[in-house]
C-alpha positions in Angstrom: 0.0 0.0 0.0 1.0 3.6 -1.1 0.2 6.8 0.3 0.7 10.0 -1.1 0.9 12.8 1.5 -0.4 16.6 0.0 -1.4 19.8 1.3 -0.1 23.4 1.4 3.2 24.5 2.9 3.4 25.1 6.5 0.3 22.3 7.5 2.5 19.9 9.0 3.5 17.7 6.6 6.6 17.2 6.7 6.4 16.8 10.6 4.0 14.1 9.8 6.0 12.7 7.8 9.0 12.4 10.3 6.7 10.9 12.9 5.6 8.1 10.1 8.8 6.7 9.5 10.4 7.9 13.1 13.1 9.8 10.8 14.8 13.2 10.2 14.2 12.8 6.2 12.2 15.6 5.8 13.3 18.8 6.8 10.7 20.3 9.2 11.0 24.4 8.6 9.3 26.9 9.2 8.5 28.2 5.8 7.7 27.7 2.5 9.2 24.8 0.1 11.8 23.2 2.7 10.7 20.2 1.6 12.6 20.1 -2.4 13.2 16.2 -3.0 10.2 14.1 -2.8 10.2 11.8 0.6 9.4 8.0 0.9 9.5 6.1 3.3 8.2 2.9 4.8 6.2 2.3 7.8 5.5 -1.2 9.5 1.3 -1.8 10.2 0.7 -1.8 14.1 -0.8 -5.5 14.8 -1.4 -6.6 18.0 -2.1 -10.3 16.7 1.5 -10.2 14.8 3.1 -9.2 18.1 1.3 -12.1 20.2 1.7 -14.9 17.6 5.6 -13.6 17.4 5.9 -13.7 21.6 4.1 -17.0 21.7 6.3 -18.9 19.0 9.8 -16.9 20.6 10.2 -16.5 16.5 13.4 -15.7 14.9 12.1 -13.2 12.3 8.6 -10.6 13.0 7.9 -9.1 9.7 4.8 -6.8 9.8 3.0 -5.7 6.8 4.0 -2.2 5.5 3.0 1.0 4.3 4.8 3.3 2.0 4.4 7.3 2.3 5.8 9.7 0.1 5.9 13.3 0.9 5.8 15.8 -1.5 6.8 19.8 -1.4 4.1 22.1 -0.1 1.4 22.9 -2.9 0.2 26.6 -3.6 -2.3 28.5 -5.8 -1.5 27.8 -9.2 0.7 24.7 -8.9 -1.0 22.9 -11.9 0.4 26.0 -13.8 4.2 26.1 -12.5 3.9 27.6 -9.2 5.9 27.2 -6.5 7.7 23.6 -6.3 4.7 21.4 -6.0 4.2 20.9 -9.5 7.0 19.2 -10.3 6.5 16.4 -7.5 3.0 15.6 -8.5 3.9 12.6 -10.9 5.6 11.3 -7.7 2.1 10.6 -6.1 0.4 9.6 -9.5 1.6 6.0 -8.7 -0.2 5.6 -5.0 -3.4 4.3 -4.1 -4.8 6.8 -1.9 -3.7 10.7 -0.4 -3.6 11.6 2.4 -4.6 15.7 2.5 -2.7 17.2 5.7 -4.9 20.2 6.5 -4.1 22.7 8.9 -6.5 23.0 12.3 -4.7 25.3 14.8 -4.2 28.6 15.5 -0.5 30.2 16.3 1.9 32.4 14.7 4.7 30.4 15.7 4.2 29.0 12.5 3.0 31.0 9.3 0.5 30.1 7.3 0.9 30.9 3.4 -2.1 32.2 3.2 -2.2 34.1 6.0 -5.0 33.1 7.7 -6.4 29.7 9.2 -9.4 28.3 7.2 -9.1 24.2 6.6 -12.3 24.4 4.4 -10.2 27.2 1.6 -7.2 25.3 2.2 -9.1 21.8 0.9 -10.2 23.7 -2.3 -6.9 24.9 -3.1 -5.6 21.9 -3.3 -8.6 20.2 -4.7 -8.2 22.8 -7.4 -4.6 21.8 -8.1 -5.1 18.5 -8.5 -8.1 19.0 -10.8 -6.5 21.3 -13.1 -3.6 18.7 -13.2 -5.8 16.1 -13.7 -7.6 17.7 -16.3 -4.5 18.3 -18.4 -3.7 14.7 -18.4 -7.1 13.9 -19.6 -7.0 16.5 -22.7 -4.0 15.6 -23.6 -5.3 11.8 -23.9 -8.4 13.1 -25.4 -6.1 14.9 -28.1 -4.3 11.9 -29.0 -7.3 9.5 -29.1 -9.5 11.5 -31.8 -6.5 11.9 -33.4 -6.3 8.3 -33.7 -10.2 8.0 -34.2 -9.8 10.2 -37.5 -7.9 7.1 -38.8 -10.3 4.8 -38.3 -9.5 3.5 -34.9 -13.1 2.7 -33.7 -11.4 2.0 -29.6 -9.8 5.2 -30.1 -13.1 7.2 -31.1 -15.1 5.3 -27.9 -12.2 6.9 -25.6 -12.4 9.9 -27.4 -16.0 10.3 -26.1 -15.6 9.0 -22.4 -12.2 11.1 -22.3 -14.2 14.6 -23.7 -16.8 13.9 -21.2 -14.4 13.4 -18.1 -12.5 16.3 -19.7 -15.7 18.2 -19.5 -16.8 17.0 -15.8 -12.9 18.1 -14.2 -13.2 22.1 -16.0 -16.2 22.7 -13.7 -14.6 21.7 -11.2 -15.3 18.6 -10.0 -13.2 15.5 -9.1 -12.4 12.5 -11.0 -14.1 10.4 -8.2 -17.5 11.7 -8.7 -17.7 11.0 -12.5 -19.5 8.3 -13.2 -16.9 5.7 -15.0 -18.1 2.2 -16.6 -16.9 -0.7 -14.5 -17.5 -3.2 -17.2 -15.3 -0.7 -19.5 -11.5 -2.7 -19.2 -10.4 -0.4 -21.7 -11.1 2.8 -19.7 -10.3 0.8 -16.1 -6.5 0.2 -18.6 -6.9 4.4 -19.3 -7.3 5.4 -15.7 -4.7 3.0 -14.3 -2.1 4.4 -17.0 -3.0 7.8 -16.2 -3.1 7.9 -13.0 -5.7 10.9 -12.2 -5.1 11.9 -9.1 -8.4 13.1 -8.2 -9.9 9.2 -8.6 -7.8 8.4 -5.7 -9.5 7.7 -2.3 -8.7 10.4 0.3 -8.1 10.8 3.7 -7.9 14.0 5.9 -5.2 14.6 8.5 -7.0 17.3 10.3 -3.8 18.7 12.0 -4.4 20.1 15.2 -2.2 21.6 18.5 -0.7 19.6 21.7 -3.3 21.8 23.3 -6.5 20.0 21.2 -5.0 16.8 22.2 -5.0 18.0 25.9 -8.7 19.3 25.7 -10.3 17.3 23.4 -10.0 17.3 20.1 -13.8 17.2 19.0 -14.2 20.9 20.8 -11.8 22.2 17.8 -14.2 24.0 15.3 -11.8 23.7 12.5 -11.8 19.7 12.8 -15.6 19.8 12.5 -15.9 21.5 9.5 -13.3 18.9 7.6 -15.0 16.2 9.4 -18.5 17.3 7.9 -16.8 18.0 4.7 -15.1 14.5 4.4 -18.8 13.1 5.5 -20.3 14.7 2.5 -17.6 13.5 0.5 -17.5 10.0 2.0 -14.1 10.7 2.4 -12.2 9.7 6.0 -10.9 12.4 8.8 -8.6 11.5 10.9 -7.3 13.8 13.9 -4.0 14.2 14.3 -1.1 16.2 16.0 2.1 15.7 14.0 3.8 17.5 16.5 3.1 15.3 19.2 3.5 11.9 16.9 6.8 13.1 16.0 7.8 13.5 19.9 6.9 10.0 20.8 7.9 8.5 17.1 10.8 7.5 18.9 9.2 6.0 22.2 9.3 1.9 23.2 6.2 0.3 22.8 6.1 0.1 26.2 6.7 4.2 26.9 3.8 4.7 23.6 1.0 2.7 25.9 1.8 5.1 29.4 1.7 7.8 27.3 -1.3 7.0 25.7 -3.1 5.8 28.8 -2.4 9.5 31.0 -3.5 11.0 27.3 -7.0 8.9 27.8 -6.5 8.0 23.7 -6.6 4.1 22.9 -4.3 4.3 19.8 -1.8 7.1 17.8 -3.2 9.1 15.6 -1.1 7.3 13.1 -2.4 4.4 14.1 -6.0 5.5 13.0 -4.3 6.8 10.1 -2.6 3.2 8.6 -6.2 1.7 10.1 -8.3 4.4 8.2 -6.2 3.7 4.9 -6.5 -0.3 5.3 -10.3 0.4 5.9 -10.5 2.8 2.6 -8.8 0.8 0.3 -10.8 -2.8 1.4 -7.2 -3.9 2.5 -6.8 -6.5 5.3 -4.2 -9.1 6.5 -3.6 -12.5 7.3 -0.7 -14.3 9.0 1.8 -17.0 8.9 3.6 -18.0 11.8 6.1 -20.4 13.3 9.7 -20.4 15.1 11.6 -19.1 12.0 9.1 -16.2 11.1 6.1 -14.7 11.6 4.5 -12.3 9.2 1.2 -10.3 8.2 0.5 -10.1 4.4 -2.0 -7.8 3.1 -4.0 -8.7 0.9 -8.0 -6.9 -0.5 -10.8 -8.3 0.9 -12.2 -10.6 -0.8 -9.2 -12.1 -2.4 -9.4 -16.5 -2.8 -6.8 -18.5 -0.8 -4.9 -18.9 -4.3 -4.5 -15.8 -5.0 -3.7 -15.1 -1.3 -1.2 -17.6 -1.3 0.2 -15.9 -4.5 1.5 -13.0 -2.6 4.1 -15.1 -0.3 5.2 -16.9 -3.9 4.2 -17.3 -6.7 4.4 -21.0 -7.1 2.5 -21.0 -3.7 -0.6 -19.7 -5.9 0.5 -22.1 -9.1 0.7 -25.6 -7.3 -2.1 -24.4 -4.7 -3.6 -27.6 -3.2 -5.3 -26.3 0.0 -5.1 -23.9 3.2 -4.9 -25.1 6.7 -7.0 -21.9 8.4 -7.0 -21.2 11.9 -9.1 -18.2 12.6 -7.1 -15.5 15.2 -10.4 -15.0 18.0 -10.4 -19.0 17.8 -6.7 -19.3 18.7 -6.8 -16.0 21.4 -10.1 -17.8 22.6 -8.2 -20.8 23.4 -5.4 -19.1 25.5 -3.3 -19.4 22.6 -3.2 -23.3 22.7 -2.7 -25.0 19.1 -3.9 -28.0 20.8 -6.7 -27.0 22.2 -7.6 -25.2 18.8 -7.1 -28.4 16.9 -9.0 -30.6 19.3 -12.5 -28.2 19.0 -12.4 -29.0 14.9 -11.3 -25.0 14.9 -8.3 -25.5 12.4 -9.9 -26.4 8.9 -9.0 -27.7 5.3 -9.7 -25.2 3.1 -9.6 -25.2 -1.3 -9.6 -22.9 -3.7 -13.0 -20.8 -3.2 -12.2 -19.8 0.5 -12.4 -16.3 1.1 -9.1 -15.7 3.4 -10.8 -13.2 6.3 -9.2 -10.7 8.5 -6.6 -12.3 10.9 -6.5 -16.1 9.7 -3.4 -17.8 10.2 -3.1 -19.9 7.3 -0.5 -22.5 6.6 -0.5 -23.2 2.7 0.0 -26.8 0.7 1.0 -26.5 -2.8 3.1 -28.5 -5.2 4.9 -27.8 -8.4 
């Protein structure tokens, strides 16, 4: 999974960013631009069931599923056109599966804001704007070269034509990719969008950024955070709170020093917790695990994917010579005080083929041959 991180300069991006991967890669400044180079990094997914199967089994190797961010300069008014840095970064996110859109919830003059003023709902459409007006010069340039091709004959061509004018048409009134109304039975224009990459199709999240102070006091009294969590309810879009500041001061703390904190805090997980969980939950994502004494791992893999196909993503020949899954469901196993034995008395480990739908936390122990 893939996360593109966006929003203008100055929102807490970059902090965010440094709290994510616990690093120092992104400059955190206090103005405009610092961040110049676009920023990946890789983040491991918090799961609780990993980290019991991995202390029970004394395993050599815990290897959680991940999540990759990349960060991107701060984007301003007229970024689609050349402004500022942000422009030239923007084919760096045209490859992730979601954004994430860091917006700005706090008052302060510590740091500036680039526009001057606080006001998370103008923010939203500035960068919304960018990114449609980006977008929408992808599109006409497709659009160009497909009735191009049409006036040759090409009867594919002249059915993208149409579709492309049409989205073309939707984006310059200003509206995003994700509320046009695309064919799902169309595998030609599913092949378009892929290649293309719109960034406005992409599912979104909202990183309503907010002070130590809203963290202290509750962060459902800050007024700013409302109005991006109504507008991401409209949208049916995901808002997350956060305070990058604060996750960056504890990126660095021991599991053990993360739950005190949290507990004198009264919050039950890290806002980048919610974040990876909010991101799994928008893009149908969910894991299932392997374990043992030599490793134990979480794969993710879309809900709804077949045991096959599920057992494709550790090897390939895993998916080739599939024969069956031995499934043991995680609640069965916790259920059990963690007792194989008793799990495999109760019937609760089962034979599976090759129309199981893995679910959310099965251990699975695959049988192939090749």
């Amino acid at each position: 999974m893939k996360l593109g991180i966006v929003g203008l300069p100055n929102v807490g991006k970059s902090t965010l960013f440094n709290a994510i991967t616990s690093t120092k890669n992104a400059q955190a400044a206090n103005y405009p631009f610092c961040t110049i180079d676009p920023n990946t990094g890789i983040v491991a997914v918090p799961d609780p069931r990993l980290d019991k199967l991995a202390e029970i089994w004394e395993t050599n190797k815990k290897t959680p599923a991940i999540v990759e961010f990349v960060d991107i300069a701060g984007l301003v008014k007229g970024a689609s056109q050349g402004e500022g840095l942000g422009n030239k970064f923007l084919g760096n996110i045209r490859e992730c599966d979601a954004i994430v859109h860091v917006v700005r919830c706090f008052d302060g003059t510590d740091v500036i804001h680039v526009e001057g003023s606080v006001d998370p709902l103008r923010d939203i459409e500035t960068i919304d704007t960018e990114l449609i007006l980006s977008d929408l010069e992808v599109v006409s340039n497709r659009q160009a070269r497909m009735e191009k091709a049409a006036k040759t004959g090409d009867k594919k061509a002249g059915a993208a034509a149409v579709w492309l004018k049409e989205l073309a048409d939707h984006l310059s009134q200003g509206n995003n990719a994700r509320s046009f109304e695309f064919d799902p039975a169309d595998d030609a224009q599913a092949a378009a969008l892929k290649e293309m990459g719109l960034l406005t199709v992409k599912p979104i999240i909202y990183a309503a950024n907010m002070s130590e102070d809203d963290l202290m006091e509750g962060m459902e009294e800050n007024p700013y955070y409302q109005k991006v969590k109504e507008l991401a309810a409209r949208e049916g879009a995901q808002c997350i709170p956060i305070c990058a500041k604060t996750e960056e001061d504890i990126a660095d703390y021991t599991p053990e020093e993360k739950k005190e904190f949290l507990a004198e805090m009264g919050i039950e997980a890290t806002g980048l917790d919610r974040l990876i969980k909010a991101s799994y939950t928008l893009l149908g994502l969910i894991s299932f695990l392997t374990d043992g004494k030599k490793e134990c791992r979480a794969w993710t893999i879309r809900r709804g994917t077949k045991a096959p196909q599920a057992a494709g993503k550790i090897h390939s020949d895993f998916e080739r010579g599939f024969i069956r899954a031995s499934v043991i469901h995680y609640e069965d196993l916790e259920a059990a005080g963690f007792d194989y034995a008793a799990v495999k008395s109760k019937g609760q480990q089962h034979t599976e083929g090759k129309e199981y739908v893995v679910q959310d936390g099965d251990i699975i122990e695959f049988l192939f041959n090749v």
